[in-house]
N, C-alpha and C positions, 0 to 999 in steps of 0.2 A: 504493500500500500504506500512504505515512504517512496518508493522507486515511480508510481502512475503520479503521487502529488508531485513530485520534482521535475518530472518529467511532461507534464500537461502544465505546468507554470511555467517554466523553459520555452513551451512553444508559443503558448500562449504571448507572454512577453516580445519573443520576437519580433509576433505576427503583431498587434496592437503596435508595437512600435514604428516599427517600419512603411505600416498600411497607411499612414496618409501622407506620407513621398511616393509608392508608388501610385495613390491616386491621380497626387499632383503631375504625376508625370508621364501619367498615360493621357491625361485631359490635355497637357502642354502638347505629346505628341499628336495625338487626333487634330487637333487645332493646326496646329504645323502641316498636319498628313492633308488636310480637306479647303484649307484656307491660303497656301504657300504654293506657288507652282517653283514646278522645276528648273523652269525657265528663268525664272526672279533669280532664283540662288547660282543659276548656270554666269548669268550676269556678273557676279562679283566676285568669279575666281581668277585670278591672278597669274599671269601667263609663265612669269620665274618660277627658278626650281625653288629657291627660296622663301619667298613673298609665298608660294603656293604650301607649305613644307609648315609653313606659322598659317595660313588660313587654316589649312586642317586643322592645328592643333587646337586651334581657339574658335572652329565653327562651333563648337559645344556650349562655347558660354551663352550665344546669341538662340542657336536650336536645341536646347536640352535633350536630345534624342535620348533613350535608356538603349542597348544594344538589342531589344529585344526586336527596336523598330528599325533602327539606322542603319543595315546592312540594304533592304529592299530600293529603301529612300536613295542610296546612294546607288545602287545599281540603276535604279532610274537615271539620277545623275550623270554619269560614266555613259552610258547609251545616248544621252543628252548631250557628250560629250565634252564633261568633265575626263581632265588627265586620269587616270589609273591608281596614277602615285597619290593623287591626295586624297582618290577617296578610299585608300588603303590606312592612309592616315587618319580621316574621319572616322573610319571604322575603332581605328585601336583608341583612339585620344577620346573622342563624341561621347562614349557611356562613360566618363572618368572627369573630365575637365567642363565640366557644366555645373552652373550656381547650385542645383539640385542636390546633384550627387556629394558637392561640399559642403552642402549644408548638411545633409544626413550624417556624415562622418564627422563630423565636428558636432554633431549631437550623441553618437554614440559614442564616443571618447571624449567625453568632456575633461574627464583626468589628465587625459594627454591629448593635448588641442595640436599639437605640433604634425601630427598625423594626418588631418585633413590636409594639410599644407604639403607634407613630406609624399603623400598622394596625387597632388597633383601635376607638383613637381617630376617625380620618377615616370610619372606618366606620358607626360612632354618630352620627357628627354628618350623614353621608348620609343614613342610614334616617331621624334626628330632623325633619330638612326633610322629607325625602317623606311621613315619617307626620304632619304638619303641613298638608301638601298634602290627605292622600288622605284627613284627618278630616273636611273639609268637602267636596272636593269627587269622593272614589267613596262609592258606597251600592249597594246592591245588584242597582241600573239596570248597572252596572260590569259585573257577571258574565253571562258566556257564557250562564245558564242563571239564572234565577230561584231567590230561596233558598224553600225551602217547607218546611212542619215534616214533621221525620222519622217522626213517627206523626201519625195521624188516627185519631179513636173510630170504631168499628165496630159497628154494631148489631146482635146476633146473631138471624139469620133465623130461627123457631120452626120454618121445613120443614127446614130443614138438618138435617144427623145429626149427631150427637156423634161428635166424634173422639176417638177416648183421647188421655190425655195423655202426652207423650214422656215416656219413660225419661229419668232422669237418667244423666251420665256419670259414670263409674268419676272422682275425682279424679287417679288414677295414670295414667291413659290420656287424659284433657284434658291433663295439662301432659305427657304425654309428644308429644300430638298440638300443644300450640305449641311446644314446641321442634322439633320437626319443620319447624313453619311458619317458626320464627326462622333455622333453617338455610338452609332455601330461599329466603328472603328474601335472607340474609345471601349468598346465592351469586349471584341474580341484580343483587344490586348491585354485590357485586363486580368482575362482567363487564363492568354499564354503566359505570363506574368505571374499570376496567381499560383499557380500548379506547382511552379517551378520556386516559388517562396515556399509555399507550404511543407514541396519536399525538403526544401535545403532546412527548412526550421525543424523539422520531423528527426532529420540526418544529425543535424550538428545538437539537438536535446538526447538522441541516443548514444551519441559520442558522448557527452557530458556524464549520462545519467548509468550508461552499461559498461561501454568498456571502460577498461581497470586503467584507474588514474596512473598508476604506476607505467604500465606499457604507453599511455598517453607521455609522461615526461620522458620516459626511453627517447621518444623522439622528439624531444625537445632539447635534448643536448647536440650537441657539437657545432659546427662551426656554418656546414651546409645541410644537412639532414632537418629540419626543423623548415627553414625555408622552401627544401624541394617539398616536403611534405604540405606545406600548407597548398603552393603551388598548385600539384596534385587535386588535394583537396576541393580546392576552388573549381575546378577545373571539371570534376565531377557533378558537385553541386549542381552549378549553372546556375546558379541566384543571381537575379538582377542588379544591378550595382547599384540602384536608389535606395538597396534594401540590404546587402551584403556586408554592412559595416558595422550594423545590429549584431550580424552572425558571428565577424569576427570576433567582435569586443566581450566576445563571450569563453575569449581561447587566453583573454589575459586574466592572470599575470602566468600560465601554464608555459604560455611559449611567450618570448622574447617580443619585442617593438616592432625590429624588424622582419621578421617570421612571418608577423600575422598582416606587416607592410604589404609583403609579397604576396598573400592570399585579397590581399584589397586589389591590388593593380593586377597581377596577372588573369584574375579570373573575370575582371571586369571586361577585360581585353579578349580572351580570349576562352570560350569553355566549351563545351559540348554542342549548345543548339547552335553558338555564332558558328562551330566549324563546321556545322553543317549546311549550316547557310551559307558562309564562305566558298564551302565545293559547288556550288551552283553557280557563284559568282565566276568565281577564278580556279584556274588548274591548280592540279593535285602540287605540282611541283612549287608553286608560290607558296599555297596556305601553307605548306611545310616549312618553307626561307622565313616566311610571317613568325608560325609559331617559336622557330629555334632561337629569332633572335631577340624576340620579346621574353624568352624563357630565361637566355645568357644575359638579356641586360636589368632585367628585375629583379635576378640571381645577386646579380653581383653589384646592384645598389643596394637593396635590402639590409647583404651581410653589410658593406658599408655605411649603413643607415645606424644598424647595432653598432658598429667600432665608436663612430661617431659619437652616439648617445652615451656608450657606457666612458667614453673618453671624457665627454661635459659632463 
């Protein structure tokens, strides 16, 4: 009975906690999804490798995507013919470097505020290598599918027949029919969203509450075993990053600062559905170069995040 009450407040808490960031941030994206053409945003990408290399990183702050949305968004984009390289960057940086996702994590670590920051930092400096990477070396060889332009001229046939031309829509009845679209939107996010908290809250209160705390700290020592574990971890879960910092802060003081750094940024970035949605995007051979080198630089800022902290 003490194991069901531990263990049903565990989830409980999570879930209450985390549940209105992920509101917030399925409404932000719907709104974004039904209200934002692709077009708009095609407009203000930036032709340098550079200039384009910092849009991505910071398109986050302005469209709060959570990763659940901003892989589809962005392959629009790319077919819209955005570069490759930045929205390879959107991808990693977009669910991690938006006012959302810092706000959560600076609510669930309030003891150590330093974490929201040290989050989005390690974050940026990921996407900054891989959109470094994927400036030179993806192009549109990269994608699942050929980019081709969205319209081709059409020459109209002299036997064809005149089609009347569509009615225009009532203005009061378009926007009543996207918000329509913005709710449906905003629900089946929700769901994907939802599943996918509930499991990682379920996952990470049976970790707490079953396995033996002792085999828990096992791997909480050494130097990299703690970080590749959380890594892992994260990786499995697939918790939403409006909602993933709940989960972490629930692994201190067991593992380290930087350990559970690492389960905040890499799983944001990168975890089971995004890879699955990535191989639809792009070839087998990218999302692999993506994953290794997001894996080797969160690795190895993380452990230096710990040197750092227990050095101050």
């Amino acid at each position: 009975m003490s194991f069901l009450s531990d263990f049903r407040t565990m989830v409980l808490g999570i879930l209450l906690e985390s549940f209105p960031f992920i509101l917030f941030g399925v409404v932000i994206s719907a709104l974004l999804q039904t209200f934002i053409s692709d077009q708009t945003l095609q407009r203000w990408v930036p032709k340098k490798t550079i200039p384009g290399i910092l849009f991505g990183c910071l398109l986050g702050i302005v469209f709060p995507l959570c990763e659940c949305g901003i892989i589809p968004v962005v392959h629009r984009l790319i077919r819209k013919g955005m570069p490759p390289y930045i929205g390879l960057v959107f991808m990693v940086a977009g669910p991690i470097i938006n006012p959302i996702v810092f706000t959560s994590t600076f609510v669930a670590f309030r003891a150590h505020p330093e974490m929201a920051i040290a989050r989005m930092v390690l974050a940026f400096l990921t996407a900054a290598i891989i959109g470094l990477w994927a400036a030179r070396g993806v192009r549109n060889s990269a994608l699942r599918s050929p980019v081709t332009p969205t319209t081709t001229p059409v020459t109209p046939s002299k036997k064809s027949p005149k089609r009347p031309l569509p009615t225009k829509t009532p203005k009061a009845a378009a926007l009543k029919n996207k918000w329509h679209e913005t709710l449906e939107h905003a629900a089946i996010e929700m769901f994907d969203v939802g599943k996918f908290l509930v499991l990682g809250a379920t996952v990470t209160a049976l970790l707490q509450t079953v396995v033996s705390k002792k085999w828990l700290l096992t791997l909480s020592d050494g130097d990299f075993t703690p970080h590749l574990f959380m890594m892992g971890l994260s990786y499995i879960l697939s918790i939403c990053s409006t909602a993933d910092a709940f989960v972490g802060a629930t692994f201190i003081p067991g593992f380290s600062l930087g350990s559970v750094l690492a389960f905040l940024v890499f799983g944001a970035m990168l975890d089971i559905k995004s890879t699955m949605m990535l191989l639809k995007v792009f070839r087998v051979k990218t999302v692999v170069t993506v994953m290794l080198i997001s894996a080797a630089v969160v690795l190895l800022g993380s452990v230096a995040f710990d040197q750092l902290y227990s050095y101050l």
